[in-house]
C-alpha positions as CSV (number, residue, x, y, z in Angstrom):
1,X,26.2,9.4,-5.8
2,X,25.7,10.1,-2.1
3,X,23.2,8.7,0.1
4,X,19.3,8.1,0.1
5,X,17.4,7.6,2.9
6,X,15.4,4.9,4.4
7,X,12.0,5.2,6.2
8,X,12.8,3.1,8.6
9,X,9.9,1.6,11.1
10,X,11.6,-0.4,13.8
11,X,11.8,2.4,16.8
12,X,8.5,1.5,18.7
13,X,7.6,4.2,21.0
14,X,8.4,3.5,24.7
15,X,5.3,5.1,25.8
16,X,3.0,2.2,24.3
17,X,4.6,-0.1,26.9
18,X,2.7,1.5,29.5
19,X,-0.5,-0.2,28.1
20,X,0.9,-3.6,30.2
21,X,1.5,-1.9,33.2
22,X,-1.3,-2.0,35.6
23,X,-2.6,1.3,36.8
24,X,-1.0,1.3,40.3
25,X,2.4,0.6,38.8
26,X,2.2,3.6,36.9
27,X,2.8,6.0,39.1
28,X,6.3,6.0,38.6
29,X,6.4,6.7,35.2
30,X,4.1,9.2,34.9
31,X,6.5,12.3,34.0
32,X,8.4,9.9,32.2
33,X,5.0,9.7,29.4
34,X,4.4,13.4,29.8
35,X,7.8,13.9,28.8
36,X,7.4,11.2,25.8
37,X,4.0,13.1,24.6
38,X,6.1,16.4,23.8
39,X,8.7,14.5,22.2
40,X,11.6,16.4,24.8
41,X,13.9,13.2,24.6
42,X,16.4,15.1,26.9
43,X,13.8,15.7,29.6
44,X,12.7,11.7,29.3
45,X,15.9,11.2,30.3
46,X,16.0,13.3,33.0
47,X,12.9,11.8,34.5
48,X,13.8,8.3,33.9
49,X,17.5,8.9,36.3
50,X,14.7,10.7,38.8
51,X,13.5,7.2,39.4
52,X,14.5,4.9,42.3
53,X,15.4,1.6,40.0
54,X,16.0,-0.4,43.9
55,X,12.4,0.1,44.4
56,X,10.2,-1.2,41.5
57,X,9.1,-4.5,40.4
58,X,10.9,-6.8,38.3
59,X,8.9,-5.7,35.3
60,X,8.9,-1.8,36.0
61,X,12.9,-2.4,35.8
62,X,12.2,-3.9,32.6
63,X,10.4,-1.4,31.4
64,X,12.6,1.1,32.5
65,X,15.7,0.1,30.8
66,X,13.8,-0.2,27.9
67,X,12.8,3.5,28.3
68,X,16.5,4.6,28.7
69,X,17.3,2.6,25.4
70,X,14.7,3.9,23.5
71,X,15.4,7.7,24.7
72,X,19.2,7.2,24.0
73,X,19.0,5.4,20.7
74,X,16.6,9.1,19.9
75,X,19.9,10.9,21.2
76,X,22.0,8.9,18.9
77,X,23.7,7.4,22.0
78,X,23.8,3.9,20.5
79,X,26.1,2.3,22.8
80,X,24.4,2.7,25.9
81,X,21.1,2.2,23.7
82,X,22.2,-1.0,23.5
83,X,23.6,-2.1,26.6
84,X,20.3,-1.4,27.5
85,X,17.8,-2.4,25.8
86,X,19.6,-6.5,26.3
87,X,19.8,-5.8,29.9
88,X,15.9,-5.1,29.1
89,X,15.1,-8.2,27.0
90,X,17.0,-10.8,29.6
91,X,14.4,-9.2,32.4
92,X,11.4,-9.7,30.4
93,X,12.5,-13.3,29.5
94,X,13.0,-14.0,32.8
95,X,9.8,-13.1,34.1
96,X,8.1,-14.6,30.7
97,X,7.1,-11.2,29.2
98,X,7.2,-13.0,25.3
99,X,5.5,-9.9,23.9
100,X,8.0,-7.4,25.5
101,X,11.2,-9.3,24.7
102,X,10.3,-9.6,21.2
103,X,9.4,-5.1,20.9
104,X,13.2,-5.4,22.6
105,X,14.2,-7.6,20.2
106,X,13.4,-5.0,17.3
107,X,14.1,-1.9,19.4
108,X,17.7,-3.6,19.5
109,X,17.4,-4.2,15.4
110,X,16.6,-0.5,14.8
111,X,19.6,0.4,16.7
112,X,22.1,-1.5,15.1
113,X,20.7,-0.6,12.0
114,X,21.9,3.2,12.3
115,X,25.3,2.3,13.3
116,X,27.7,2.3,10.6
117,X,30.7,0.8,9.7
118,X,30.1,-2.0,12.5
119,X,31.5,-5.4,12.9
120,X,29.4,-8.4,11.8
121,X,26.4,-5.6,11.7
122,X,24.1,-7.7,9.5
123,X,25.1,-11.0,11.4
124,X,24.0,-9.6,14.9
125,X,21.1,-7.9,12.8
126,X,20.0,-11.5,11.4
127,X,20.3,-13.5,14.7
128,X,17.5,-11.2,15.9
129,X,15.3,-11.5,12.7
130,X,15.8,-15.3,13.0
131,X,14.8,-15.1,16.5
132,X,11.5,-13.3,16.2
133,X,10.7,-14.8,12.4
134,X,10.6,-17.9,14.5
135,X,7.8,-16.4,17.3
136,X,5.9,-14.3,14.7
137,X,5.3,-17.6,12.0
138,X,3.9,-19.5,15.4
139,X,1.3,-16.9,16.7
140,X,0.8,-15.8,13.0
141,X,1.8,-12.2,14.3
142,X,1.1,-9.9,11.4
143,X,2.7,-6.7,13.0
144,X,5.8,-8.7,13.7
145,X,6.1,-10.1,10.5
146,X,5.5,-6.8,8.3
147,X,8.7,-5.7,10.8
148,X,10.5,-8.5,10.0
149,X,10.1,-8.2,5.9
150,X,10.7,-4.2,6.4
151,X,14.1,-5.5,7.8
152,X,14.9,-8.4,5.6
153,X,14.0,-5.7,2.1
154,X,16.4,-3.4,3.7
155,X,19.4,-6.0,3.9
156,X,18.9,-6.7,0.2
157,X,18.8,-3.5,-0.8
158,X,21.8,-3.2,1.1
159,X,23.1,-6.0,-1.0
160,X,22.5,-4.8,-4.2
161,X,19.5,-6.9,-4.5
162,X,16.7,-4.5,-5.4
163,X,14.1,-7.3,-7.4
164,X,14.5,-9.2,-4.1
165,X,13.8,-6.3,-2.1
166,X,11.3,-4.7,-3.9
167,X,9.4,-8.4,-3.2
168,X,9.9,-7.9,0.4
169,X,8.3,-4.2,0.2
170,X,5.1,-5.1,-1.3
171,X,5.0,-8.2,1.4
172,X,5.0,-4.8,4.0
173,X,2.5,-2.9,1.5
174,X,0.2,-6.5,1.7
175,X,0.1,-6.9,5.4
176,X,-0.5,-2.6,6.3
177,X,-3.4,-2.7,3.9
178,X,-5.3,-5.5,6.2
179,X,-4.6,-2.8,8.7
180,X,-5.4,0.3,6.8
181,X,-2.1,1.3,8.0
182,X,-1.3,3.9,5.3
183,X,1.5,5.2,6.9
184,X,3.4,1.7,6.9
185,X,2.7,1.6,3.1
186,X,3.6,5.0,2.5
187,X,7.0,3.9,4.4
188,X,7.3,0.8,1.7
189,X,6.9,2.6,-1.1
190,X,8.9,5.1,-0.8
191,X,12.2,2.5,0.2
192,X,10.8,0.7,-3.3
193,X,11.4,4.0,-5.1
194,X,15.1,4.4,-3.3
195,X,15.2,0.5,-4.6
196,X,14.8,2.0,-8.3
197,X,17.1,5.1,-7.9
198,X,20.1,3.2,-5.8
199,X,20.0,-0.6,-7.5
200,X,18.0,-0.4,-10.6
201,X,19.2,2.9,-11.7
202,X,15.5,3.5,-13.1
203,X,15.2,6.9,-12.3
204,X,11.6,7.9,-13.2
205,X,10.2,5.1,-10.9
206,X,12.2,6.5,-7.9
207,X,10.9,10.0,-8.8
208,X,7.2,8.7,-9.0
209,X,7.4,6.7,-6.1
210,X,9.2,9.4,-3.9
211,X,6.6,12.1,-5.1
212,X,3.7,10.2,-4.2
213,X,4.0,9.8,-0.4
214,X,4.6,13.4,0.3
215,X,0.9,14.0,0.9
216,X,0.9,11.1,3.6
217,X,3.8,12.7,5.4
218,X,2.0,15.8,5.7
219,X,-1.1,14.4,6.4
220,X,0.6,12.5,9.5
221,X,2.6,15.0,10.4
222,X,5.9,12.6,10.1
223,X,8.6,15.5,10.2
224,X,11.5,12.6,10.1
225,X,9.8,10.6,6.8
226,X,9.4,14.4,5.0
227,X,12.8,15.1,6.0
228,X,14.2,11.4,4.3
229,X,11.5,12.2,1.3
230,X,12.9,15.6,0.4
231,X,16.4,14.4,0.9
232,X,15.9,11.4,-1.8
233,X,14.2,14.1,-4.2
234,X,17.2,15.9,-3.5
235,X,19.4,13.2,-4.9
236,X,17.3,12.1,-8.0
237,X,17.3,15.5,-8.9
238,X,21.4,15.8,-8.6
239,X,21.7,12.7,-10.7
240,X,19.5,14.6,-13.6
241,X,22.2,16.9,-12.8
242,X,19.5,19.5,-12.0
243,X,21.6,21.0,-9.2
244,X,19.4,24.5,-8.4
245,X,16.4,22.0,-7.4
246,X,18.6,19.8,-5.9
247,X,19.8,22.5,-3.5
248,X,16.3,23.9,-2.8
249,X,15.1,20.5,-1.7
250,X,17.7,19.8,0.5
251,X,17.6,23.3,2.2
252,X,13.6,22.6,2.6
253,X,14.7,18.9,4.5
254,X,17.2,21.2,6.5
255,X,13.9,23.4,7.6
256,X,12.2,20.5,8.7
257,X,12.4,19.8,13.0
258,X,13.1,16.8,13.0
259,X,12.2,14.8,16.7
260,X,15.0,11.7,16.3
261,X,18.4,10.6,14.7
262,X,18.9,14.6,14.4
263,X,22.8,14.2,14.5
264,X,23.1,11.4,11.9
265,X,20.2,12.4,9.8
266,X,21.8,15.7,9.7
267,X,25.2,14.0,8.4
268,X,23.7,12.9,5.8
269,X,22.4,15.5,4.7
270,X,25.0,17.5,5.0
271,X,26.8,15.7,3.1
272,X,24.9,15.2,0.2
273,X,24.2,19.4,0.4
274,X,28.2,20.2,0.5
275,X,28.7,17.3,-2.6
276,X,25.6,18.9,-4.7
277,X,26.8,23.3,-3.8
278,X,30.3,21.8,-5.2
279,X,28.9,20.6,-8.1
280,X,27.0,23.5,-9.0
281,X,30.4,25.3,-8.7
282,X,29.5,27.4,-5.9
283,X,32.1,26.3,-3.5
284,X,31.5,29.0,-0.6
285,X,28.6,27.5,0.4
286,X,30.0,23.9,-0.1
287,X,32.7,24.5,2.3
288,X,30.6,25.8,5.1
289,X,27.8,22.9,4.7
290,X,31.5,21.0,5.0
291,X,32.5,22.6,8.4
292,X,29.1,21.7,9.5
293,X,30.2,18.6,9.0
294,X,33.0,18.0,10.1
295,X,31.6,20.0,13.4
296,X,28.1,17.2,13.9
297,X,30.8,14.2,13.3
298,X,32.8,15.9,16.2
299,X,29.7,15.1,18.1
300,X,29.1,11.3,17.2
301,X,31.9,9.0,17.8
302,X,30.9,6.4,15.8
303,X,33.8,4.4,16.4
304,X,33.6,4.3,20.1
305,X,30.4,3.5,19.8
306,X,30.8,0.2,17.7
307,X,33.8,-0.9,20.4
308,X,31.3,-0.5,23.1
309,X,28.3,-2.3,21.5
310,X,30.5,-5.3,20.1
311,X,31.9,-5.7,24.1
312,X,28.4,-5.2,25.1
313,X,27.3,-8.3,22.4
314,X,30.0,-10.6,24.1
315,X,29.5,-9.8,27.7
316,X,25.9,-10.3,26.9
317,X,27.1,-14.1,25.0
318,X,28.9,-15.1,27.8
319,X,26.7,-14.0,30.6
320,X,23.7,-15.9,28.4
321,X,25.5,-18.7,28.2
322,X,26.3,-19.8,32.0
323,X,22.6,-18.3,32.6
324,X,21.2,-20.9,30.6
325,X,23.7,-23.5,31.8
326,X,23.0,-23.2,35.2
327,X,19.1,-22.8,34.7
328,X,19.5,-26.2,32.8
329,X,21.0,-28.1,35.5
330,X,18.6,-26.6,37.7
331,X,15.4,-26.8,35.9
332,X,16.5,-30.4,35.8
333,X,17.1,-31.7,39.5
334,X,13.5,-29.8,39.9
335,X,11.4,-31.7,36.5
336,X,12.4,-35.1,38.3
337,X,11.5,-34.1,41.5
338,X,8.3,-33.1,40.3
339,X,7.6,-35.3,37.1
340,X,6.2,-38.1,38.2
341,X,3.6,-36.7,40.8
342,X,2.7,-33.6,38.6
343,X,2.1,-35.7,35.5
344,X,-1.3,-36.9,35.4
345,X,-2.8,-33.9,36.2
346,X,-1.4,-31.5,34.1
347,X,-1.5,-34.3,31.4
348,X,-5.4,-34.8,32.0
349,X,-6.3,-31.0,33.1
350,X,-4.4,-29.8,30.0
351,X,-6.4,-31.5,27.8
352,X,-9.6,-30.8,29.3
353,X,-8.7,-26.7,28.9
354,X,-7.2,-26.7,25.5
355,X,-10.4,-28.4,24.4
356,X,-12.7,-25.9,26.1
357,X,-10.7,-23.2,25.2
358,X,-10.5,-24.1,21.1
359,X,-14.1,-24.6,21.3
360,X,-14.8,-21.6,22.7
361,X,-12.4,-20.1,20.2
362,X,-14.2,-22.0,17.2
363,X,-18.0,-20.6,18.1
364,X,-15.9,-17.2,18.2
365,X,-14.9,-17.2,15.3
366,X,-17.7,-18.8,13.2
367,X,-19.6,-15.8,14.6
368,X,-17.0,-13.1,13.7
369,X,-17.1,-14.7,10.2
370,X,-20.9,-14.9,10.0
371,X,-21.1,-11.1,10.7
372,X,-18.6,-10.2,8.3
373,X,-19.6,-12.3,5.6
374,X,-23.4,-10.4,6.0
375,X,-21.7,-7.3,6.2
376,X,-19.4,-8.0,2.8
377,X,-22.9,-9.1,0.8
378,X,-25.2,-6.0,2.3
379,X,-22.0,-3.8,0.6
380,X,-21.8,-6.0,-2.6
381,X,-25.6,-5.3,-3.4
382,X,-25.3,-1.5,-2.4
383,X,-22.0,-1.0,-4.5
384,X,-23.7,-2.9,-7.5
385,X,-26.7,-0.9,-7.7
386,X,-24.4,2.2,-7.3
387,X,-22.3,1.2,-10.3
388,X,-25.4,0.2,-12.2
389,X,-26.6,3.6,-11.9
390,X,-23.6,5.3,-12.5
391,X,-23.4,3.2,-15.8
392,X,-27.1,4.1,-16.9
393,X,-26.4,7.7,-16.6
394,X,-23.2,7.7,-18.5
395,X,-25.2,6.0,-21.2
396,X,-27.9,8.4,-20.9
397,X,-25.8,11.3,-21.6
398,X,-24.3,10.0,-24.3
399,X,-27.7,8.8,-26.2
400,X,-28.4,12.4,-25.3
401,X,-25.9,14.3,-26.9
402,X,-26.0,11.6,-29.8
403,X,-29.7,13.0,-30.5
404,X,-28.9,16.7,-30.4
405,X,-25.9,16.0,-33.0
406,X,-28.0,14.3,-35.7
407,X,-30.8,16.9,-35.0
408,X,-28.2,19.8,-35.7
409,X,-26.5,17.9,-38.3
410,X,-29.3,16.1,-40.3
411,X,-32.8,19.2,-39.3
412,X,-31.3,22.3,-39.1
413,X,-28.4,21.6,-41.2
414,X,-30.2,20.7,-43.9
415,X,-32.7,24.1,-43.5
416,X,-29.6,26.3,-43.8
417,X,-27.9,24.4,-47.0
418,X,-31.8,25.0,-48.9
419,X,-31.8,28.5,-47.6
420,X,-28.4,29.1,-49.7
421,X,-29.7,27.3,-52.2
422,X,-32.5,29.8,-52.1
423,X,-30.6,33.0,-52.1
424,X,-28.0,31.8,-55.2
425,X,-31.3,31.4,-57.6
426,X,-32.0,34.7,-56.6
427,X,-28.9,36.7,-56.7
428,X,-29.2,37.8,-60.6
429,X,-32.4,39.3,-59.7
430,X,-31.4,41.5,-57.0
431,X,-28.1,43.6,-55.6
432,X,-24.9,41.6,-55.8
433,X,-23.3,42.7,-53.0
434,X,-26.2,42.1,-50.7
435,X,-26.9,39.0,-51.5
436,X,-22.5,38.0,-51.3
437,X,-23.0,39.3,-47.7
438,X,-26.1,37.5,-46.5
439,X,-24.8,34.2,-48.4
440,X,-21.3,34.9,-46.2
441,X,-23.3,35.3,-43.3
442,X,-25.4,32.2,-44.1
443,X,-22.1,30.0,-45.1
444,X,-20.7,31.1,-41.4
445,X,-23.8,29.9,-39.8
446,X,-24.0,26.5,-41.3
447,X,-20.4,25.8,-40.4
448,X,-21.1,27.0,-36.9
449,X,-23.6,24.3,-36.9
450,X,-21.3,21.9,-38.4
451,X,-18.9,22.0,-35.8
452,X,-21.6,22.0,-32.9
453,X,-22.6,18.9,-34.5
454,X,-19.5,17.1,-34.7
455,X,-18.0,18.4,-31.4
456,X,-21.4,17.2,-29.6
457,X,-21.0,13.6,-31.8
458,X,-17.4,13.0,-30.9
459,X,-17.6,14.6,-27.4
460,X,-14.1,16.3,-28.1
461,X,-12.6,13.1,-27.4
462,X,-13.3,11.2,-30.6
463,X,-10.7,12.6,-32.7
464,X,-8.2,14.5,-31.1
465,X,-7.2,12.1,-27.7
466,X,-7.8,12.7,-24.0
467,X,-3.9,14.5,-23.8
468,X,-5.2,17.4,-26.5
469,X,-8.7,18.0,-25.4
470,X,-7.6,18.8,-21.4
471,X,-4.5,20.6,-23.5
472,X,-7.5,22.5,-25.4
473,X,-9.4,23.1,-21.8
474,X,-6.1,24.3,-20.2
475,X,-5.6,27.2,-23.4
476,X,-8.9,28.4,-23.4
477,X,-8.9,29.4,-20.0
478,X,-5.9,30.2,-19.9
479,X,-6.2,33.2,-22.2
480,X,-8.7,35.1,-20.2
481,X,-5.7,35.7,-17.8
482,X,-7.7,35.7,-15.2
483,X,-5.5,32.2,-14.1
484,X,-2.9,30.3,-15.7
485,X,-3.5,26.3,-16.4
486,X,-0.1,24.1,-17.3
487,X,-0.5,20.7,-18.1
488,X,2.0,18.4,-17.9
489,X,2.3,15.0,-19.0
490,X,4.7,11.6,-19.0
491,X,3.8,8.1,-20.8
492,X,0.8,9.3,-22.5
493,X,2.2,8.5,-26.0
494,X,-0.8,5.7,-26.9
495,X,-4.7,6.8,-27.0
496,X,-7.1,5.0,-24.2
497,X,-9.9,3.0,-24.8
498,X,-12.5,5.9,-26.1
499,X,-14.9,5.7,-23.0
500,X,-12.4,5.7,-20.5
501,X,-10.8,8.1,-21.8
502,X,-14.3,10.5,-21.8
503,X,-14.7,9.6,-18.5
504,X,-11.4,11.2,-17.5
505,X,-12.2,14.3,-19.7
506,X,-15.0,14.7,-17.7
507,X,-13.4,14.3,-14.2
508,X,-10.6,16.9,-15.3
509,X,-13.1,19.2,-16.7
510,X,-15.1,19.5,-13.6
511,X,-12.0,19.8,-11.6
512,X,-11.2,22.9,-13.6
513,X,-14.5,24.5,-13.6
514,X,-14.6,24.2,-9.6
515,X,-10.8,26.2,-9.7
516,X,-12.5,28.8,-11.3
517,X,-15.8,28.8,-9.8
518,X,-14.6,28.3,-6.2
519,X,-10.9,28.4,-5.4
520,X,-9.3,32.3,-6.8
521,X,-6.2,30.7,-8.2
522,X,-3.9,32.9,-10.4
523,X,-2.4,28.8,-11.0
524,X,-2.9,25.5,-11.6
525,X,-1.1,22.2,-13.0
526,X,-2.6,19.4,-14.4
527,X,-0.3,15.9,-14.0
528,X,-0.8,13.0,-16.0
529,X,1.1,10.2,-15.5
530,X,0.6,6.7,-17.1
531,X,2.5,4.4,-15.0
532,X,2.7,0.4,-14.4
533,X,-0.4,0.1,-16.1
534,X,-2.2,2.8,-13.9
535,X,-3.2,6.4,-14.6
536,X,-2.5,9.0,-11.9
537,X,-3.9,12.6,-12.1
538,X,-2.7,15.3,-10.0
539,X,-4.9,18.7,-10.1
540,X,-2.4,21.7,-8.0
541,X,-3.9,25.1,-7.4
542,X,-2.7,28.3,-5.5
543,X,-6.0,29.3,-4.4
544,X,-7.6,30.0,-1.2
545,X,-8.5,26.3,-0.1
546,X,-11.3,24.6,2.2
547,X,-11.8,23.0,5.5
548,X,-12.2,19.3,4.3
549,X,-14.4,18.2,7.2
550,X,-16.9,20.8,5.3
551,X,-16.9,19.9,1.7
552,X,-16.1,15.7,1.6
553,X,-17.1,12.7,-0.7
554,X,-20.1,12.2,1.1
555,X,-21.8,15.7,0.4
556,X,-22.8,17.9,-3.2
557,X,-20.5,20.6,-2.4
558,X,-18.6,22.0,-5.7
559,X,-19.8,18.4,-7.3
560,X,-16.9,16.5,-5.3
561,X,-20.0,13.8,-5.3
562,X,-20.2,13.4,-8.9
563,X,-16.6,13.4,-9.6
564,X,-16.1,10.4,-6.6
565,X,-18.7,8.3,-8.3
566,X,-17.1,8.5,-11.8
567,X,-13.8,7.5,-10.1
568,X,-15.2,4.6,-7.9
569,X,-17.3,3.1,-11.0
570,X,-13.4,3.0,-12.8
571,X,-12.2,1.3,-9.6
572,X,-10.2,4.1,-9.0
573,X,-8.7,6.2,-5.7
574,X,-9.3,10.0,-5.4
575,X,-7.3,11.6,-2.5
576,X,-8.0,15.5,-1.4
577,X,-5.4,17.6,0.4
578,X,-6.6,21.3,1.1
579,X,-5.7,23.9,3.6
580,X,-6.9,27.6,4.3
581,X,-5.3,30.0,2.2
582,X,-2.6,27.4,0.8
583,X,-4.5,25.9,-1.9
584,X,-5.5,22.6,-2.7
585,X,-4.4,19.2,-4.4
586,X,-6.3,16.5,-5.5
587,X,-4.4,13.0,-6.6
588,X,-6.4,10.4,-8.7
589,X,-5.2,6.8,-9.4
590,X,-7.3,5.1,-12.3
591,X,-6.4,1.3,-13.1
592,X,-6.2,1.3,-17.1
């Protein structure tokens, strides 16, 4: 087995530092952000040795070595990334900058992460997660913390640890959804899924989780995360030992412009593209993914690169340490001098502002909570009376169709078993053969009505399962060949409870009458997959698509409406993903 990769989220763009700097201090930098916003790494570099680093502030030296790490650790220049980006922490600690050293602090841990085969990696890695652990438990920092647990899940996995790691992920997945960062989550759980192909060798997990984030790639436009997403694909498929889909996904993460890590993201793939052409037996194409290779490794020195950053770590050691000596010694000559004079003031004016300011901070926050506890209950009442209706109209339509099936069954059955009745007592008395055709015609009829009845009673549910009657749906259409319905299935072995399960039917069904009402598709797959006690429902088609900002949730167009409400009642997620002429997808997660 080759290698899977992570999504990893510790490079923090350099350009959001700009948000400290006041506005005449910018000037500076300027081309340095225009160069960040079109993601031409090469020409940030260029402007950032345009700049004269003997006449800036303190801080805009900070800020600029921190630029030149960031930009280099994108070039996959990790040594001088890392000389760097220390040189850039020290300054912000000297001039008190917490918030700054501590984005240094995990700009650092992102680049020794993608260094391999280093010397005490983890340990240099963990004396930084200590560090900011430390900072982010004090000022309850959730953005640091979901950092610090994307880091501490990754050296597990790294371990062979995957339950621990897997804990770790969903601590990430917790913290993002206060946030509504669905990126971050998207991020977790697809390192949970490389946690089930790479530890827990549970390889229909990896696949489900891997799958399920591609939509959220796309929808961000995160060229690096599809690339690691196609490549893990890629290697589940190779360990089903389905090579041709294997190849095709890696050659689609090869397609992909990636914007950082190009060189050792390319290695990897590479790699794993040579390994899975030689196991197909077509060795042509493995050797030249091999020259390629050897050619990009040509290009990365990784060795020279770990010799540099381990005498970079113990300059850095040594330079900290008489640093902090000789601040000590002088930090105390300085506290005695001014100690006595300085300490009934501070001691007195202290207290008078911590008060003030906690008060302050108290009325704050009682009203922030008053607000959102209003808010909360005007949404509880609105999302009750939703469900309530919801739930009265299901009930309705059901009473409904319960009616017409006894009518059928118990009136106009019975009408048409008298009418045979009828026409037997009179068949001696007139032609034979007429009377065998209209009592065939007549025994045609009342089954007819038979099965109206019972198909209206059971809904098409009752008897044969959810799995069968979409199966049934997917056929009928199917033969006007007109558009070709597949449906495909996994964990779907046990019948639902019955009203769920008509629910779904009905979801599925209007999903397939808007395909061929509205969207010209020659095809379409249905998914259903019954997974850690959820049900997820994927609905492909090759049709023309929609603009969403046109047809959403909110509106009655092609009864997207009707089908959200059904969903929401089940406490369930519906996701939409459509473009112009390339079709559309839509992904529902029930909780069963």
């Amino acid at each position: 087995m080759k290698k899977s990769l992570l999504s990893y989220i510790f490079l923090i763009s350099a350009s959001l530092l700009l948000a400290d700097i006041s506005y005449s201090q910018t000037s500076n930098f300027d081309n340095v952000l225009e160069a960040y916003k079109i993601k031409n790494y090469q020409l940030v570099e260029k402007k950032l040795l345009e700049i004269d680093t003997t006449k800036i502030t303190l801080y805009q030296k900070a800020t600029w070595l921190y630029f030149f790490s960031d930009c280099q650790s994108y070039l996959d220049n990790h040594h001088l990334a890392y000389n760097a980006i220390l040189k850039s922490k020290k300054l912000f600690k000297e001039i008190d900058s917490i918030k700054d050293a501590s984005d240094a602090n995990f700009l650092a841990i992102s680049i020794l992460a993608h260094q391999n085969k280093l010397k005490d990696k983890y340990n240099k890695i963990q004396e930084l997660i200590d560090e900011e652990y430390d900072i982010a438990i004090k000022k309850n920092d959730t953005a640091a913390l979901r950092k610090i647990y994307h880091r501490i899940a990754v050296d597990l996995l790294n371990k062979n640890n995957g339950a621990e790691s897997i804990k770790y992920f969903k601590k990430v997945i917790t913290i993002s959804k206060q946030s509504d960062d669905s990126l971050n989550i998207a991020y977790a759980l697809e390192n949970i899924g490389t946690v089930h192909q790479t530890t827990l060798n549970n390889l229909d997990s990896a696949m489900y989780y891997t799958k399920k984030v591609v939509f959220i790639y796309k929808k961000f436009g995160d060229k690096n995360a599809l690339f690691n997403n196609y490549n893990n694909q890629a290697e589940q498929y190779k360990l089903l030992k389905n090579y041709s889909e294997a190849i095709n996904l890696y050659l689609k993460a090869d397609s992909i412009p990636i914007e950082k890590h190009i060189k050792k993201s390319k290695i990897i793939l590479y790699e794993n593209l040579a390994n899975a052409y030689e196991l197909n037996k077509n060795y042509i194409h493995s050797t030249l993914y091999l020259k390629k290779l050897d050619s990009l490794k040509g290009n990365i020195n990784d060795a020279f690169q770990n010799i540099e950053i381990s005498k970079i770590k113990e300059q850095y050691n040594n330079e900290k340490l008489r640093a902090n000596n000789l601040e000590i010694e002088g930090k105390r000559k300085q506290n005695f001098n001014l100690l006595m004079g300085a300490f009934a003031f501070i001691f007195f004016g202290g207290i008078t502002a911590f008060l003030i300011h906690k008060n302050t901070k108290r009325k704050q926050k009682l009203a922030e909570q008053e607000k959102a506890l209003e808010t909360q209950k005007l949404a509880a009442v609105l999302k009750e009376q939703e469900l309530l209706s919801i739930d009265a109209m299901i009930k309705g339509q059901e009473k409904e169709r319960q009616r017409i099936a006894n009518d059928l069954h118990d009136d106009l059955g019975g009408l048409m078993a008298t009418v045979k009745l009828h026409f037997n007592v009179l068949k001696d008395k007139q032609t034979p053969e007429l009377f065998d055709k209209t009592t065939h015609l007549i025994d045609e009829a009342y089954q007819k009505i038979r099965s109206i009845a019972h198909a209206k009673n059971s809904g098409v549910i009752a008897k044969q399962g959810l799995l069968k009657a979409i199966q049934n749906i997917a056929d009928k259409v199917s033969t006007s060949n007109k558009i070709k319905i597949e449906v495909v299935d996994h964990g779907l072995e046990n019948r639902l409870e019955n009203s769920l399960e008509l629910t779904i039917f009905r979801i599925v069904q209007e999903l397939v009458t808007n395909i061929i009402k509205h969207a010209e598709a020659t095809e379409s797959t249905i998914h259903l997959t019954n997974h850690d006690e959820s049900l997820n429902i994927m609905v492909e088609d090759n049709g023309k698509g929609f603009n969403q900002s046109q047809v959403t949730t909110r509106n009655k167009g092609m009864g997207i409406s009707s089908i959200d409400k059904r969903i929401e009642h089940l406490n369930g997620t519906m996701t939409i993903e459509s473009e112009i002429d390339k079709g559309t997808t839509i992904i529902i997660d029930i909780p069963i």
